[in-house]
C-alpha positions as CSV (number, residue, x, y, z in Angstrom):
1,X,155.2,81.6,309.8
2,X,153.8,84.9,310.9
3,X,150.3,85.8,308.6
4,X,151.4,88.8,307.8
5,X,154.6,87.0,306.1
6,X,152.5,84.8,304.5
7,X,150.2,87.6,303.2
8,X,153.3,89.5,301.9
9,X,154.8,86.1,299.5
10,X,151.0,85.9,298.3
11,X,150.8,89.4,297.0
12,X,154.2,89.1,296.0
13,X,154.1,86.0,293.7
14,X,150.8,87.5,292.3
15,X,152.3,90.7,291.1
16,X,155.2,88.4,289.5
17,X,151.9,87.1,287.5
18,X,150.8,90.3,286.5
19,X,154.4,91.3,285.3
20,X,154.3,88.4,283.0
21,X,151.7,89.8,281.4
22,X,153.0,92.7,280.2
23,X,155.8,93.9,277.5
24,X,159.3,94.7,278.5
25,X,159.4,98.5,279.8
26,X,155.6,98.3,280.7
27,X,154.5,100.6,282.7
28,X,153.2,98.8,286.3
29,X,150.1,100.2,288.0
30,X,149.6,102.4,290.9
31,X,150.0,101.5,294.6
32,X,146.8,101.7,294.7
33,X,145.1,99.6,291.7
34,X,147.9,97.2,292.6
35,X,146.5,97.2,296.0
36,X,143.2,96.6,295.0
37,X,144.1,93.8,292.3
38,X,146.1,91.3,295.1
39,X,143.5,92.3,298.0
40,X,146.2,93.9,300.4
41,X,147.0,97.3,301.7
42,X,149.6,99.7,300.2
43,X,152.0,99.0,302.4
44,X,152.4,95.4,301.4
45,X,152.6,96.7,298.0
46,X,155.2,98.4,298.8
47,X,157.3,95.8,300.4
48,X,156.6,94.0,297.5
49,X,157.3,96.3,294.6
50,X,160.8,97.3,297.0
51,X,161.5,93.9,296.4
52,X,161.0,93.3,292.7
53,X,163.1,96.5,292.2
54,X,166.1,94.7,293.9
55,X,165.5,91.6,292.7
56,X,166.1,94.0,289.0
57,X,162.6,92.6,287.9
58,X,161.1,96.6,287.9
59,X,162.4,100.0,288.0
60,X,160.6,102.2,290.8
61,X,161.3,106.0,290.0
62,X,158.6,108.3,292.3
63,X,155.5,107.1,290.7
64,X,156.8,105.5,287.4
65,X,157.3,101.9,287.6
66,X,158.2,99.5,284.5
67,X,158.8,96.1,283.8
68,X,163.2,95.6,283.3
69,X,162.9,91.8,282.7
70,X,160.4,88.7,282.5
71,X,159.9,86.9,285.8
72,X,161.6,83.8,286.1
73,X,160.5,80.7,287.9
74,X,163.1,81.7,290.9
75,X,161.9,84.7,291.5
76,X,158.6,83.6,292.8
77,X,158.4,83.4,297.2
78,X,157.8,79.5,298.4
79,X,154.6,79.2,300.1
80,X,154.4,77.6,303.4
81,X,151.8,74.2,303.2
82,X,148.6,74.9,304.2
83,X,148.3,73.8,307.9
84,X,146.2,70.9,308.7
85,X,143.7,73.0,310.6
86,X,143.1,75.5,307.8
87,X,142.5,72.4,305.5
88,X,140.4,71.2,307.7
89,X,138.3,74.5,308.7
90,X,137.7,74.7,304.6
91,X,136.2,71.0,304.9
92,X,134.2,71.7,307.9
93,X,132.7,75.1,306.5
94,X,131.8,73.4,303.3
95,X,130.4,70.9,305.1
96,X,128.3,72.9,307.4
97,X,127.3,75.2,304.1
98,X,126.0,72.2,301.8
99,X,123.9,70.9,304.7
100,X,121.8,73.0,304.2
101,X,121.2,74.1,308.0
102,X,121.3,77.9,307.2
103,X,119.7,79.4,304.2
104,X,120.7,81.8,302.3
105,X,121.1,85.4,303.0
106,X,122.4,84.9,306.4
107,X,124.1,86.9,308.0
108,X,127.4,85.2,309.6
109,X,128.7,85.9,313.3
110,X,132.5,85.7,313.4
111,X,132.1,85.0,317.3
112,X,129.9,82.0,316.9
113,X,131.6,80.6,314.1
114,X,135.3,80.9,316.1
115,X,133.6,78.9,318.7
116,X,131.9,76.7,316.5
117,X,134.7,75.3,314.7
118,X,137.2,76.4,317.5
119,X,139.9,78.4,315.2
120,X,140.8,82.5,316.1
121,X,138.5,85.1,314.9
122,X,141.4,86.6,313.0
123,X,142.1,83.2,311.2
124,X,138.2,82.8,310.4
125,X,138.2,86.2,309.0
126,X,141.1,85.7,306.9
127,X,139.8,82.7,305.7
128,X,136.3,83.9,304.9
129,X,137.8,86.7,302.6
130,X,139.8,83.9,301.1
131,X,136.1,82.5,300.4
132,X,134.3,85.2,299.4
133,X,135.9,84.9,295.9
134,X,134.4,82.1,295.1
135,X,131.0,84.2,295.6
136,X,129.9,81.9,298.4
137,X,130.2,84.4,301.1
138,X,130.2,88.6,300.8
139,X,131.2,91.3,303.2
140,X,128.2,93.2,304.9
141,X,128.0,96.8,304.1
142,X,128.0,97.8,307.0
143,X,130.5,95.1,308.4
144,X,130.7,91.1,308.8
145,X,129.8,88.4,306.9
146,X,127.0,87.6,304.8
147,X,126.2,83.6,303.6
148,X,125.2,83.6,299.9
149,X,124.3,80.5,299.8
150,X,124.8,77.3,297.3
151,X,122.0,78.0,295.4
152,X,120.8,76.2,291.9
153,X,121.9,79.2,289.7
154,X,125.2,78.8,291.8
155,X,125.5,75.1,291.4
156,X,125.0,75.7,287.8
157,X,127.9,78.3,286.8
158,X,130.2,76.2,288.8
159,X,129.6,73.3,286.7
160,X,129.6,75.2,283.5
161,X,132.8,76.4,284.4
162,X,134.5,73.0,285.9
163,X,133.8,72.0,282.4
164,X,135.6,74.0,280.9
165,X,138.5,73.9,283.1
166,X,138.5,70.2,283.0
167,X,138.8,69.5,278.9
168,X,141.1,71.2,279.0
169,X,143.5,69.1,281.5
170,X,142.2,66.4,279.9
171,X,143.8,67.3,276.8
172,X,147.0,68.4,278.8
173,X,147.4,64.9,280.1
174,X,146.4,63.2,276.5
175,X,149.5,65.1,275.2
176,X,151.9,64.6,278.2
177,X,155.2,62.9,277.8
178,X,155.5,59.3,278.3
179,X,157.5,59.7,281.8
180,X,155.0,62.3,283.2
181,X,153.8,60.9,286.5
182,X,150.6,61.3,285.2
183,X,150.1,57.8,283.7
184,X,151.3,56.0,287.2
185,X,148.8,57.5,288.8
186,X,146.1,56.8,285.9
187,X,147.7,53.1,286.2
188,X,146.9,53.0,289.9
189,X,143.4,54.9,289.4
190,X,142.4,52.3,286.8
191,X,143.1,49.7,289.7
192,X,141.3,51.1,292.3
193,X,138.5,51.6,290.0
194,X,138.2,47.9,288.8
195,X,138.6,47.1,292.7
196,X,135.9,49.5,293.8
197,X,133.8,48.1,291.1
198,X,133.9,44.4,291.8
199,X,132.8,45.4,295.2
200,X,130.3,47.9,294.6
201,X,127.5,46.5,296.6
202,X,129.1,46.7,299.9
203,X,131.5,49.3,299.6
204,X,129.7,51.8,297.1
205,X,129.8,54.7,299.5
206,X,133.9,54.9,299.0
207,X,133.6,56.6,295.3
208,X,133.4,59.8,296.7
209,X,136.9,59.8,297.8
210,X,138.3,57.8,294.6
211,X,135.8,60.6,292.7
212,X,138.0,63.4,294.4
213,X,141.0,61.6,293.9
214,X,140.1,61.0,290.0
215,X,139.7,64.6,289.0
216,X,142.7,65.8,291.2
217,X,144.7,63.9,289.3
218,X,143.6,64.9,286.0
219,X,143.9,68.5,286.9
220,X,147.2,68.2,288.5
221,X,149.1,68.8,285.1
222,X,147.8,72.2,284.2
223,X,150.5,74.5,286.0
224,X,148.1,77.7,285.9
225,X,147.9,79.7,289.7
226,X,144.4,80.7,289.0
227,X,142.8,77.4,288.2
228,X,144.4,76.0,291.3
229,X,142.1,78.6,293.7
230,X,139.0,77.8,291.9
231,X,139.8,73.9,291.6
232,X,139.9,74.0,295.5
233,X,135.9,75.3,295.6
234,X,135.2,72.8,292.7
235,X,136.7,69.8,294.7
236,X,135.1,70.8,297.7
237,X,131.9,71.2,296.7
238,X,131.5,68.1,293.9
239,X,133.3,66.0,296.8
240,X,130.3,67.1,299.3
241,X,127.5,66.6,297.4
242,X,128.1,62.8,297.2
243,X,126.8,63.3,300.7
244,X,123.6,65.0,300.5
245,X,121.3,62.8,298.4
246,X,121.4,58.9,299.3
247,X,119.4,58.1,296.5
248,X,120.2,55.6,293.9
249,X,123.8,56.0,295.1
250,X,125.0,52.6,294.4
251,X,123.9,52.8,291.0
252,X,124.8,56.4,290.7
253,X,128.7,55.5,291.7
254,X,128.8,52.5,289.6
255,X,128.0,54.5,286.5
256,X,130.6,57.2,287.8
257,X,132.9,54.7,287.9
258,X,132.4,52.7,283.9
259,X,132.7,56.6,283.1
260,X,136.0,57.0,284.6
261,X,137.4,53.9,283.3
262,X,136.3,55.2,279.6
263,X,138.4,59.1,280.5
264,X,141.4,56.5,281.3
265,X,141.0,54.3,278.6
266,X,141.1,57.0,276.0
267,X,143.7,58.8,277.7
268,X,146.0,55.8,277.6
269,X,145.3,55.6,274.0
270,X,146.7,59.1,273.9
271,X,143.3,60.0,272.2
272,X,142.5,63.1,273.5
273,X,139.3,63.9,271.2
274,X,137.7,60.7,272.9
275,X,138.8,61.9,276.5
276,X,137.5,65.3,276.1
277,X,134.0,63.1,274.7
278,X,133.9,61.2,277.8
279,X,134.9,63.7,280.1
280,X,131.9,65.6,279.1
281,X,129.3,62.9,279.2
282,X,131.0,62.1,282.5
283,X,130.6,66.4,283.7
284,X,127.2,66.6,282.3
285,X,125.9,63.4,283.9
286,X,127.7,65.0,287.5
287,X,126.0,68.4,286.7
288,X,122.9,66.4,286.4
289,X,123.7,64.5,289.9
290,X,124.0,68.2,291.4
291,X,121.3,69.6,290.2
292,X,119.2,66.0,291.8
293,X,121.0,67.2,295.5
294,X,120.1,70.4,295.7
295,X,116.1,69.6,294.6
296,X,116.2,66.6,297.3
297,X,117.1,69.5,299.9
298,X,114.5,71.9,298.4
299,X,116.7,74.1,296.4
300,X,116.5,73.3,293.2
């Protein structure tokens, strides 16, 4: 599928999000904001707002646009998977980030970077604007790419914030029906866990994966588009940083691990005040864990 294709069913599902946030006959904003508020030029906007008026969602008079109906689930464009490469360039860019290799404030050569991780300058560029709103990466002034760096203050909003997104899927999955895939896969977790548990000594490096795997799952009930895009950073980054600091990390997983188990426990019990509880001693004591990386590596 052609990028520009794919640029125009992003733009387009997002202004089906900002439609269904306001009253019927609401009057839609400008080319322009609406430009500004998806991150695309005015004449994807157009092709998008052309379509909603077909589609009967809008009315498009001159310069007066309103809202004729609520979206509906149908109307929203399928996205195309994410190719294997593009998951992969966000793994290896994370990866070369969080070791700590570049500092801060550098600024980023498109050219070297295509070659580095051998993907098109246009796709590296795309995908570093895709980046930037997770405040990791800025544009230059003057042009390029500037690295801002996974600093302490950085490590420390993103945790305060995971925190929050997480109780609350926590509660979502304490209150989701009894045939919600959900519980399978907490039924298969809690295996994995007790497995990974009884071998700890040997194979204690494998909780970062069952980590990853773990919080994916709780957050995989909450249907919200914007929580997705910033759960992506969170994984990345809480995945990586099992990777940076060696220390005490058979004892560290372990206890990861008995912390787990008591988020399953209480969800299975359908007690959702005691899975919040635990899901917050088990965030604080990851925050903590984060906060140990980055001073092994001199940033904290």
């Amino acid at each position: 599928m052609a990028r520009s294709d794919t640029r125009f069913r992003e733009a387009y599902n997002q202004l089906l999000m900002h439609c269904e946030t306001l009253p019927l006959e609401g009057e839609i904003p400008s080319e322009m904001q609406l430009a500004e508020m998806v991150g695309v030029s005015r004449t994807v906007v157009r092709r998008c707002l052309s379509r909603l008026k077909e589609q009967n969602v809008i009315s498009w008079e001159g310069r007066e646009k309103r809202l004729l109906r609520r979206p509906r689930v149908e109307d929203r464009i399928a996205m195309p998977e994410a190719s294997q490469p593009t998951r992969d360039l966000e793994q290896r860019f994370l990866g070369w980030v969080l070791k700590f290799d570049v500092p801060a404030n550098t600024p980023l050569s498109v050219a070297e970077l295509s070659r580095t991780f051998d993907v098109p300058q246009y796709d590296l560029k795309e995908f570093l604007a895709g980046l930037s709103r997770f405040g990791l990466v800025s544009r230059r002034p003057k042009g390029g790419w500037m690295l801002l760096g996974f600093t302490k203050e950085y490590a420390i909003e993103l945790s305060d914030f995971r925190s929050v997104l997480e109780s609350n899927a926590v509660m979502q999955v304490a209150e989701a029906p009894v045939d919600h895939p959900v519980w399978d896969a907490l039924a298969e977790l809690r295996q994995d866990h007790l497995a990974l548990k009884a071998a700890i000594d040997t194979d204690f490096h494998e909780f970062s994966k069952l980590d990853e795997r773990f919080h994916q799952t709780i957050n995989s009930v909450v249907k919200n588009r914007f929580i997705a895009e910033f759960q992506k950073v969170i994984s990345l980054i809480f995945h990586y940083h099992y990777m940076w600091d060696k220390t005490e990390e058979k004892g560290r997983n372990a206890a990861a691990i008995d912390e787990h188990l008591k988020i399953i426990d209480a969800l299975e019990a359908r007690d959702g005040e005691a899975a919040r509880d635990a899901a917050q001693r088990h965030l604080r004591t990851s925050k903590t864990t984060l906060l140990s990386s980055l001073r092994h590596h001199d940033l904290g």
